[in-house]
Every structure is written in structure tokens, then in C-alpha cells.
matplotlib code that plots the C-alpha trace (Angstrom):
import matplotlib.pyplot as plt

x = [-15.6, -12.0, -11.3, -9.3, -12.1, -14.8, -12.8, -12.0, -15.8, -16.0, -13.6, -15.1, -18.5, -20.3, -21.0, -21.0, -20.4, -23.9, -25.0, -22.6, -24.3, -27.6, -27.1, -25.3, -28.0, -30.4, -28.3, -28.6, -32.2, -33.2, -30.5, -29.2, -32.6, -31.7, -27.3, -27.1, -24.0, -24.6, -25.5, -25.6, -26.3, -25.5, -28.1, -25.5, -24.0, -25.7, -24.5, -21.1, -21.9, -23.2, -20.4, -18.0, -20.1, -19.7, -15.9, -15.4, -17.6, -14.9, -11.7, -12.0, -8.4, -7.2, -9.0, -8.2, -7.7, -10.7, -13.2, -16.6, -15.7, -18.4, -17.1, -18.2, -16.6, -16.3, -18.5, -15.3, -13.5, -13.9, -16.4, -17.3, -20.8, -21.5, -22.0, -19.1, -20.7, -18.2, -21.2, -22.0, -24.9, -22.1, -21.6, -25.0, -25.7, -21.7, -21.6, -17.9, -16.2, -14.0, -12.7, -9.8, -6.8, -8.0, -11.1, -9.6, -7.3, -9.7, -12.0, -9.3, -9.5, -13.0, -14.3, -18.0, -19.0, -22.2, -22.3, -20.8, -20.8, -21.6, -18.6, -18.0, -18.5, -15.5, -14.1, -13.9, -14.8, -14.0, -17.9, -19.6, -21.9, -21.3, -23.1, -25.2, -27.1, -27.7, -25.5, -24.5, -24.9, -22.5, -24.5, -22.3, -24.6, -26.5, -26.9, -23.3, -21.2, -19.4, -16.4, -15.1, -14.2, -15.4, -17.8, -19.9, -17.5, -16.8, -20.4, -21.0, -18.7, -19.7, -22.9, -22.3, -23.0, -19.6, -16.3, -13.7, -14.5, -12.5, -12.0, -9.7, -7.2, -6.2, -6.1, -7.5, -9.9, -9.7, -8.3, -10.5, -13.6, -11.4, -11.2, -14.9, -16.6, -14.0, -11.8, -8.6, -8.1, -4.6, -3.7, -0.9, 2.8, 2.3, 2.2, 2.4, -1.3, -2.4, -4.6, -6.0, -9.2, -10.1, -12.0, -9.1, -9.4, -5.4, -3.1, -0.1, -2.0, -4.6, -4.3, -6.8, -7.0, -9.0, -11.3, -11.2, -11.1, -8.3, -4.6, -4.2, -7.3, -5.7, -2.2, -4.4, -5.7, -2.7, -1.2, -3.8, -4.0, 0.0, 2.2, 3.3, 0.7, 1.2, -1.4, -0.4, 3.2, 3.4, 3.4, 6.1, 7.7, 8.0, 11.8, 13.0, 10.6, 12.9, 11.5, 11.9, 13.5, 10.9, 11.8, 10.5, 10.3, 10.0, 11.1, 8.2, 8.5, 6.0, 5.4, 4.3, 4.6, 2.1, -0.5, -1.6, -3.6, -7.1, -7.3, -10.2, -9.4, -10.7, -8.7, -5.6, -6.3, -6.4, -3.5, -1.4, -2.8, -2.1, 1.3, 1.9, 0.5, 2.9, 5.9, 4.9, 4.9, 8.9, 8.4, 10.5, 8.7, 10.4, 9.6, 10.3, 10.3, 8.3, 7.9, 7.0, 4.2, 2.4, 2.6, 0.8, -2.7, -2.0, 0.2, -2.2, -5.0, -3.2, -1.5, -4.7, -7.3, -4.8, -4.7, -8.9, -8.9, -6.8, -8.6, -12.0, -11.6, -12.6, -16.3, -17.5, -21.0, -18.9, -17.2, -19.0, -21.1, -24.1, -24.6, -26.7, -27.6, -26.7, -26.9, -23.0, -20.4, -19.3, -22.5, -22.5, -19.5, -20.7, -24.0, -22.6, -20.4, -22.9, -25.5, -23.5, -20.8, -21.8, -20.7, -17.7, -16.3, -16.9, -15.1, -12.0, -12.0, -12.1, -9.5, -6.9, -7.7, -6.8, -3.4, -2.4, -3.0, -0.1, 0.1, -0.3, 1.1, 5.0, 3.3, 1.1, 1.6, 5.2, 5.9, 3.5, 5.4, 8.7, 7.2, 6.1, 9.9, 10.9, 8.7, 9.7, 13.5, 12.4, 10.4, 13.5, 15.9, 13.6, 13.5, 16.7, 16.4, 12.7, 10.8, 7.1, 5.7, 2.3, 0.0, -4.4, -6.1, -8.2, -8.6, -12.1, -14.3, -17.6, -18.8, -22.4, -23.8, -24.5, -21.9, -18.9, -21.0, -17.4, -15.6, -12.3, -13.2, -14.2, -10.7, -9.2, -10.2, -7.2, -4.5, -2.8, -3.2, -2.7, 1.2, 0.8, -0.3, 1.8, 5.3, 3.5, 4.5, 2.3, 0.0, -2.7, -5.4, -6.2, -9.2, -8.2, -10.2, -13.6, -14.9, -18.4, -20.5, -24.1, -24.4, -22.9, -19.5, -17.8, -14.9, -11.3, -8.5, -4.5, -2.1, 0.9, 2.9, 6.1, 9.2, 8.6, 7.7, 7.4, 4.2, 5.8, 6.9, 3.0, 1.9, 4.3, 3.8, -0.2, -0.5, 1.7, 0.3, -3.8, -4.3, -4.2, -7.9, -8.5, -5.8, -4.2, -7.1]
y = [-53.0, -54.8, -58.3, -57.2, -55.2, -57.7, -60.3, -58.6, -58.4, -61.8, -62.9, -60.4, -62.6, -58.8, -59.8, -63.5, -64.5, -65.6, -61.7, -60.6, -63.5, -62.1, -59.0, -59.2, -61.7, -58.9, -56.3, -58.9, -59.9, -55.7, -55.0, -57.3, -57.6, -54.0, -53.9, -57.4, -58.2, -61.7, -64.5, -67.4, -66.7, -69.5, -71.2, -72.9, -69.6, -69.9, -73.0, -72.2, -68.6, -71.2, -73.0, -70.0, -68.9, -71.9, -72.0, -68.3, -69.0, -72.6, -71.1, -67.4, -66.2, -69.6, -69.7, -69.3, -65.2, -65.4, -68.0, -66.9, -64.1, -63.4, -64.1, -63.0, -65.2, -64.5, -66.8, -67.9, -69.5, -73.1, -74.2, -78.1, -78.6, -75.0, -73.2, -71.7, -70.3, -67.2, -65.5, -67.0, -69.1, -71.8, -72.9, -71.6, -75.2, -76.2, -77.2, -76.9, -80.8, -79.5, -76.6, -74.5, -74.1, -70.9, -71.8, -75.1, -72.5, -70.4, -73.1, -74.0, -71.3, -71.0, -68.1, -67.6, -67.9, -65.7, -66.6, -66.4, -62.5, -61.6, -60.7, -59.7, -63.0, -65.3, -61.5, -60.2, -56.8, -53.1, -52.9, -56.1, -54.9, -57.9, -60.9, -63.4, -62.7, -59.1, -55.8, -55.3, -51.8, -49.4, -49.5, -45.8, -44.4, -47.4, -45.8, -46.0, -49.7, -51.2, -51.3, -54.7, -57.9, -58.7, -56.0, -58.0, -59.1, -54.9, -54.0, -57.0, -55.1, -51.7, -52.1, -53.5, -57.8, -59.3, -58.0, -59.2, -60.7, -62.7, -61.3, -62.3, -59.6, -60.5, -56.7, -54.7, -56.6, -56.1, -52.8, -51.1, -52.1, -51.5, -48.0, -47.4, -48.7, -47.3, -50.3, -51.6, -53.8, -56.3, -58.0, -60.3, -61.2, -63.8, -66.9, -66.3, -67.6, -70.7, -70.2, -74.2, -74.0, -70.6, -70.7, -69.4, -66.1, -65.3, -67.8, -65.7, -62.7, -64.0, -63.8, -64.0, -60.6, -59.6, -56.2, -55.2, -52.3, -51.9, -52.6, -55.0, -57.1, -57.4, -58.7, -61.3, -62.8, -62.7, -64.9, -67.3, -68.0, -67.8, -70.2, -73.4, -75.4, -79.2, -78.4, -75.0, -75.1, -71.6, -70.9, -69.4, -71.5, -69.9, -70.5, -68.8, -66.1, -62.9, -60.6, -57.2, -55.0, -52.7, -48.8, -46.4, -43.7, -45.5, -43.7, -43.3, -42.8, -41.0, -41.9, -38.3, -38.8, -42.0, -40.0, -37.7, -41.0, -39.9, -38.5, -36.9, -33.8, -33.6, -37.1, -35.8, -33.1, -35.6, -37.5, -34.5, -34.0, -37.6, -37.0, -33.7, -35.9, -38.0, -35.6, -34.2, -37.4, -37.1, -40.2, -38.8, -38.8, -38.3, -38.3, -41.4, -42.6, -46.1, -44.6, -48.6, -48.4, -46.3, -49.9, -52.0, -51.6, -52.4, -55.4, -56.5, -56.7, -59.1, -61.6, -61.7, -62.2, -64.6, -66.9, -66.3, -68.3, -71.1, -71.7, -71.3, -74.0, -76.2, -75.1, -76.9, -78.6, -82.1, -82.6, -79.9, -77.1, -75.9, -78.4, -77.0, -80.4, -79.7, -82.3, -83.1, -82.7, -79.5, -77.8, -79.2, -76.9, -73.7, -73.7, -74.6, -71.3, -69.3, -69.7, -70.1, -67.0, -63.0, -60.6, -59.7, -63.2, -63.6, -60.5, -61.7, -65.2, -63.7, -61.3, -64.1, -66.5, -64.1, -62.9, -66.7, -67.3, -68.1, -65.2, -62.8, -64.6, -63.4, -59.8, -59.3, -62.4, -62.3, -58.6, -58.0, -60.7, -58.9, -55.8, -57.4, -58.6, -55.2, -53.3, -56.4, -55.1, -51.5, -51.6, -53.7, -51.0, -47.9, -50.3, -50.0, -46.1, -46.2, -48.3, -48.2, -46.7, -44.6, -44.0, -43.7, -46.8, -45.9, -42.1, -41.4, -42.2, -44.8, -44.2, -44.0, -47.6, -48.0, -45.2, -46.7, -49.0, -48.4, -51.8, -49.7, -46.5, -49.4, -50.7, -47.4, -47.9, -50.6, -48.3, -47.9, -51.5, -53.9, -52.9, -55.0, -57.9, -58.1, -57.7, -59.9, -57.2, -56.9, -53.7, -52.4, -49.9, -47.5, -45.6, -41.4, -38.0, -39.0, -36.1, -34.6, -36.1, -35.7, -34.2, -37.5, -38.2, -40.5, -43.0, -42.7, -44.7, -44.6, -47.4, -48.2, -50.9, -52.6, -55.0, -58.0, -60.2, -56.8, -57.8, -57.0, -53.8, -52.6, -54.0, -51.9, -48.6, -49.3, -50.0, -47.1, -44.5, -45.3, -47.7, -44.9, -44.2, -41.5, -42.5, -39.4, -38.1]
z = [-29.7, -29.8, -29.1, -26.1, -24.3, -25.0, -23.8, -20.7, -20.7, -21.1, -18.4, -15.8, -16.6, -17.3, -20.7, -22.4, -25.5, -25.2, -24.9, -28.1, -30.3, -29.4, -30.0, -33.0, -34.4, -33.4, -36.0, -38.2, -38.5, -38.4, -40.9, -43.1, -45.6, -46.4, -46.2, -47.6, -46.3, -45.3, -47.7, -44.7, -41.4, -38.9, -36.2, -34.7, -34.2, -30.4, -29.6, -29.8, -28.0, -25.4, -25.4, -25.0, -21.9, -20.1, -20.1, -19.9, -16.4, -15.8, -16.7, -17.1, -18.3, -18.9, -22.6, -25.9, -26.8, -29.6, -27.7, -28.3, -30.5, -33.0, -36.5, -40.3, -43.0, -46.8, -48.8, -51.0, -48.0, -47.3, -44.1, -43.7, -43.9, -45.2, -48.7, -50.3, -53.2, -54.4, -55.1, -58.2, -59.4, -60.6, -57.2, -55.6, -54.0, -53.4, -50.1, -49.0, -47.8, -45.5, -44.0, -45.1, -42.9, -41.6, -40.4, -38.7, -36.8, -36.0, -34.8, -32.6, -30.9, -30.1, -32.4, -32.7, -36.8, -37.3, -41.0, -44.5, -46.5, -49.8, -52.4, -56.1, -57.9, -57.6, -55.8, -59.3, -58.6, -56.1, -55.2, -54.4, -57.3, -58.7, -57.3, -58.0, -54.7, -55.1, -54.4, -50.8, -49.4, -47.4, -43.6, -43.2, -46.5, -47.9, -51.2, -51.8, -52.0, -49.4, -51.5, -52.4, -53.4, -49.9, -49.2, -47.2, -44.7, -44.7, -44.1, -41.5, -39.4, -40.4, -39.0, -35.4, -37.4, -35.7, -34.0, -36.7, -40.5, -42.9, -46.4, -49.3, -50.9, -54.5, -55.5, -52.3, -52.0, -48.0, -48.3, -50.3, -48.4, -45.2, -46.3, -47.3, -44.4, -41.7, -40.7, -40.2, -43.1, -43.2, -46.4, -45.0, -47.1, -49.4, -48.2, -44.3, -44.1, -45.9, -49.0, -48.7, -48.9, -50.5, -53.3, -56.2, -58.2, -58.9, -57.3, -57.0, -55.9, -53.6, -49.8, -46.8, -45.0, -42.1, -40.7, -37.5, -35.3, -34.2, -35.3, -32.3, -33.7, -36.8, -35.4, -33.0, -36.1, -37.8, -35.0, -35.0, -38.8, -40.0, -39.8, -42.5, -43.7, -45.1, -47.8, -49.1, -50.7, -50.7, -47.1, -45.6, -43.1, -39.4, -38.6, -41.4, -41.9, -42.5, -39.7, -40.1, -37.5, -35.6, -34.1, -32.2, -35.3, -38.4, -41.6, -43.9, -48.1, -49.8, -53.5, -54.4, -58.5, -57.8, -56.2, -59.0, -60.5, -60.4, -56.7, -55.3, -53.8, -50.8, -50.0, -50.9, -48.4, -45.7, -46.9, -46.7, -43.0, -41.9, -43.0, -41.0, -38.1, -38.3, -38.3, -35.3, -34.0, -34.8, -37.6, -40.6, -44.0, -47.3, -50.7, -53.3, -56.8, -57.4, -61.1, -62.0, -59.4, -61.9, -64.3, -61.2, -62.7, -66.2, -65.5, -62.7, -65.7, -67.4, -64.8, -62.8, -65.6, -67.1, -63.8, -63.5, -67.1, -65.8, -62.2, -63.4, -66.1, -63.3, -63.6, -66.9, -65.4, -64.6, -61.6, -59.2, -59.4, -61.6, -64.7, -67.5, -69.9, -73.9, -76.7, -76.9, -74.0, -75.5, -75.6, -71.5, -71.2, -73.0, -71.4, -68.1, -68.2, -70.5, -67.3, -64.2, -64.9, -64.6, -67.1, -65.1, -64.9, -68.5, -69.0, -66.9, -68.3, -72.1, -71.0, -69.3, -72.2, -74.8, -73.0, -73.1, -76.2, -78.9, -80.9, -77.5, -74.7, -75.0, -76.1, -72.7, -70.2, -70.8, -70.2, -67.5, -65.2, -66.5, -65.3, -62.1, -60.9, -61.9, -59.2, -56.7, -57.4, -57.0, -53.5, -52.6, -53.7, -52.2, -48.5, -48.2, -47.4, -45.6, -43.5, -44.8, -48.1, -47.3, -49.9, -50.3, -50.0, -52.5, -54.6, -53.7, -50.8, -51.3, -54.7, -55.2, -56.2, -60.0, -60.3, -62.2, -64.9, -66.8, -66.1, -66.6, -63.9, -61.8, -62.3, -61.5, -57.5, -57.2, -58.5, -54.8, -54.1, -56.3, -56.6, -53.2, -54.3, -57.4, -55.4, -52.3, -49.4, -46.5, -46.4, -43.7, -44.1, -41.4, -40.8, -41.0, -41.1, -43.3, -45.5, -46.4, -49.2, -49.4, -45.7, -44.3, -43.2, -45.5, -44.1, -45.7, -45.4, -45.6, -46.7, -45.4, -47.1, -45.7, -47.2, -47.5, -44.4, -43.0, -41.0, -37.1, -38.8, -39.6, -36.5, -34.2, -36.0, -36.3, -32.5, -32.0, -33.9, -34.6, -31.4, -29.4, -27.3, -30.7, -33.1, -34.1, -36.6]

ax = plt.figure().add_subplot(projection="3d")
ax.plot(x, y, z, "-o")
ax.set_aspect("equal")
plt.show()
């Protein structure tokens, strides 16, 4: 269900908020030991249910658009009074101080938080294998993953948990589990919403995205979390946010060299359908060259490792967190980080450190931010011909779990999005045709990535095209 139709629900008084918290605590209690997707679960979810019921019943219309709409947060974004534990043991008892922008937004306008969701340590990962509380599982086939970082906020949906979730998208990390759990999944322009109070992985990469059901759900969010913000110097101020133009038939590029990375077959197949769709629609699709695109992965594993070393410095066992005792100040530190960090992080951390270092850092660092204002200058030369780029989310469907023990095939699922993150354009995943694996019906998903501050843009041609009453799969 859609915010829109349970809130007209809500506002007809034939269903409460009070009757949504119950029966997604209900999913919850009979699922959630088996799809893991939920590291917290919230008693005071009811209250504020009860709450919502009682001014739904007072003021009826005349409420905010996302009172008493039940909520799944990731477990690396900031809630006062709750824990914010990125999935790692480092921070398993770190109950969060305050709450980060979002939430205080979000709060504002009366949305029902069910809980916090399970992720890939510190969202260090495409699976959600990788956490200190245990693998979450795909509620579509649960012997495959949820995709990830935030694969629990992806499953919490999936499986009927909460109407909307909160995820963070450093690489896909919305995307991705967007496309394996069959969702709409929005990873915003950098800096239109505020990353104060999100637990860092990449600074310049990381943005908080959203899962929903529909296009519309994702815009509603959108509205209600953007904007400037005091405490985050990199958001985008509203009055001089470049808003791109919206049509009626957008001009779409296809990046047809990119797309021979890896794919699956059978995905490719329904790529090439969804774009067949769309000309007979009457939107115009052409091929283009992003031949630097083809560079997003390999520069994206050395910026983002490289800003993992620098913001997880913080955890060395003094000021917060997980403090393992040693015999000098040093050995504090090393056990600290031997014990609190999974492989992964250690990986990422030894990865970033060494592509800083003096001999390496003009070598690696140095060329892979070159590299990175190079594609920004190529999107922004290929915009100028076409309104959106379409490409895969993702070159498979769900992957069996266990599957990719190879950190670099694991790396391999972010080749389509992490181009996005790099350059800072906005980019939505849509749910398209799912194909056949193992006698079940696997979801698939379709990217479509605008300029720049291109958000409206995505919004009108999602709404137009897949927030029809089938979509046009």
C-alpha cells in the first residue's frame, strides 16, 4: 500500500494508524526471527499509532501527509534515545544523543517508527551479509540476500513490516536492495537532504535514500526531508537549487557500450523490453557514449575506502563505542579495532589507508578523484543532448546468499550505480518484469539517472510512466 491510499484510509476513519501498527507488528513478530531485517523494534511504536488515530479522528484532512505512517529506519541513522549501532559490535551499545535532521523532520510530521534495520557493517557491503547481527534474508526467496548496504530496510518493506524505510546510498546502497526486493528505491542529489546525523561511511558519496512503492511515495519523502540544514554544510540551499525543466516526453540515452559489464542474460532481456515500452510510449531513446562510466567502479574503490580510513579513525576504544583494555594506549587502539571491526571493514580501512599513504597517494587517491571530475564533465556534456540516462540497477537478480564469498564479484553488483554517487546526480530504481530462478519469480529493477539537481525530473517521468494502476511491465 502507498502513503496516498492509506492515508485516504486513514482520513475516511476505515483504517487507523492504530490498525497499520498492529498489523505490521503482527508481520513482524511472525517474520522477522527468520528475514532478520530488523535489529530494534520499537514499543513505543503504538503510542505514536495511538496518537495518529486520535487526530486523524480530530482533524481528518487537516494533518500532516505522513502522520501515523509506519516507518523502518536504517540502524546507521541517528534516533535520540535509540541504538545506532551500524551493525557492528564497535558500536553495539551506542545509544544515539540526538536525532539526525531527518528523523527530526520526519518526526515533525507525525510518521510512525516501527524500528531500526539491519545493514552491511558501517554499509560496507551489496548483501547485508555482512553484519555483526547476522545476515538478513530476501522475504521474496529467503535463501537469497536482500541486497544491500541497507538490506534490512529493503526486506522490512518486502515483506508487508512498514509502508516506506530509510536507507543510506553511498554506492547503491538503496538501489541495489530497491531492485532485489521489488521497490522503488531514490538515492537523492548530493546534498539536497542533510547527512547530520548519519553514521559516516564515504563523506562525499554518502546520501540518505528511501523504499517505497510507489514513485509518488518516494517524492513525499523527498519533500519532507530536503531542504538546507544549519548542521550539514553540504546541503544544497532551496532558493538556488538549479531545477531542471520537466516534459511531457523526455529524451532518454542508453549507455549500450556500459552494459556488456557482467550482465545476466535474462536481465538484459528485460532491459531491452523496458526500453521498447517506452518508445511506444512516444519517449525517444538513443544510444550514448559515457566510455568513463566503465572507470566508476575502480575509482569508486579507492575514494570510498580511502574516506572509510579517515571516518572510522574515530573508533579507537576512547571517546565512544566498544573499548577492549591492552597494557599501553596503543595496544587499547589495536585491540579496540582488532575486536569491534569485521573482515570487511578491515578490508576497506587497510585499503583507504594504503591509497593515502606517501608513496601511493598521488598514484591512486590522486587519479581516481581526477577521474571522478572527468565523468562529472562527461554526464554534463552527454545532458545536454538527453534528459535521463537508463541503465540496470544491478546485472543479475538476488544472488543466492553465501554466493559471492569473492570480495571483488561482490564488488561487481555496484558497477551501474556507483557512477551516481561519484558525480552526485540523482538516480531512482523502478521495479520492471522479474524473471524465473529456482521456480520463483525474482524482482528486477531499472535505473534511470538524471543531471544534476535533476530530482523533479525523475519524479515526473516515474509518476508518469510506472505510477500508473500496473506500471507499464
Amino acid at each position: 500500500m502507498t502513503i496516498t491510499e492509506l492515508r485516504k484510509k486513514f482520513i475516511e476513519g476505515k483504517y487507523t494508524p492504530l490498525n497499520a501498527y498492529e498489523e505490521m507488528r503482527a508481520v513482524i513478530d511472525a517474520k522477522n526471527a527468520d528475514i532478520n531485517a530488523f535489529i530494534d523494534v520499537f514499543d513505543d511504536a503504538r503510542e505514536e499509532a495511538m496518537r495518529a488515530t486520535e487526530q486523524y479522528a480530530e482533524k481528518g484532512n487537516d494533518t500532516p501527509i505522513l502522520l501515523g505512517m509506519p516507518m523502518a529506519i536504517k540502524n546507521n541513522i541517528l534516533m535520540k534515545g535509540k541504538r545506532a549501532t551500524a551493525s557492528s559490535k564497535i558500536l553495539e551499545h551506542y545509544v544515539a544523543p540526538y536525532d539526525a535532521t531527518i528523523i527530526t523532520r520526519l518526526k515533525a510530521q507525525g510518521a510512525t517508527f516501527m524500528g531500526t534495520t539491519n545493514l552491511d557493517e558501517f554499509a560496507m557491503g551489496s548483501s547485508t551479509e555482512n553484519s555483526a547481527f547476522g545476515v538478513t534474508k530476501n522475504p521474496i526467496d529467503p535463501t537469497r540476500v536482500p541486497g544491500g548496504s541497507s538490506g534490512g530496510s529493503g526486506a522490512a518493506v518486502a515483506m508487508g513490516a512498514a509502508v516506506v524505510a530509510l536507507g543510506t546510498d553511498t554506492g547503491g546502497s538503496v538501489r541495489l536492495p530497491a531492485s532485489f526486493c521489488g521497490l522503488v528505491g531514490y538515492k537523492p542529489t548530493y546534498g539536497a537532504v542533510s547527512r547530520y546525523g548519519l553514521i559516516a561511511m564515504g563523506s562525499s558519496l554518502d546520501q540518505a535514500g528511501t523504499f517505497t512503492n510507489s514513485v509518488r511515495d518516494a517524492e513525499i519523502l523527498f519533500e519532507n526531508m530536503s531542504g538546507k540544514d544549519i548542521y550539514d554544510a553540504t546541503t544544497i540551499n532551496s532558493d538556488t537549487y538549479p531545477l531542471v525543466a520537466t516534459k511531457e516526453k523526455y529524451r532518454i540515452g542508453i549507455p549500450r557500450d556500459f552494459l556488456l559489464e557482467g550482465m545476466d542474460a535474462d536481465v538484459l532481456a528485460v532491459f531491452n523490453a523496458e526500453i521498447e515500452k517506452l518508445t511506444a510510449l512516444g519517449h525517444d531513446v538513443v544510444d550514448v557514449s559515457l566510455p568513463l562510466m566503465k572507470r566508476g567502479l575502480a575509482a569508486y574503490y579507492i575514494v570510498m575506502p580511502a574516506e572509510v580510513s579517515s571516518n572510522l579513525a574515530r573508533y579507537d576504544g576512547v571517546r565512544f563505542g566498544l573499548r577492549a583494555e591492552g597494557d599501553t594506549l596503543l595496544e587499547d587502539y589495536m585491540k579496540t579495532r582488532a575486536e569491534g571491526f569485521g573482515t570487511e571493514v578491515k578490508r576497506r580501512i587497510l585499503l583507504g589507508t594504503y591509497v593515502l599513504s606517501a608513496g601511493y597517494y598521488d598514484a591512486y587517491y590522486g587519479k581516481a578523484e581526477t577521474v571522478r571530475q572527468m565523468m562529472r564533465a562527461e554526464l554534463a556534456e552527454v545532458y545536454k543532448n538527453i534528459d535521463i540516462i537508463m541503465t540496470p540497477t544491478a546485472p543479475t537478480p538476488a544472488f543466492k546468499i553465501g554466493e559471492k564469498s569473492d570480495p571483488l564479484s561482490m564488488y561487481l553488483a555496484d558497477i551501474f550505480t556507483v557512477p551516481v554517487n561519484l558525480t552526485g546526480v540523482p538516480a531512482i530504481s523502478v521495479p520492471v518484469t522479474p524473471v524465473l530462478r529456482d521456480d520463483i519469480l525474482l524482482p528486477v529493477g531499472v535505473q534511470y539517472i538524471a543531471p544534476h539537481a535533476g530530482d523533479a525530473r525523475l519524479f515526473d517521468f516515474g509518476k508518469k510512466v510506472y505510477d500508473t494502476p500496473k506500471g507499464i511491465t
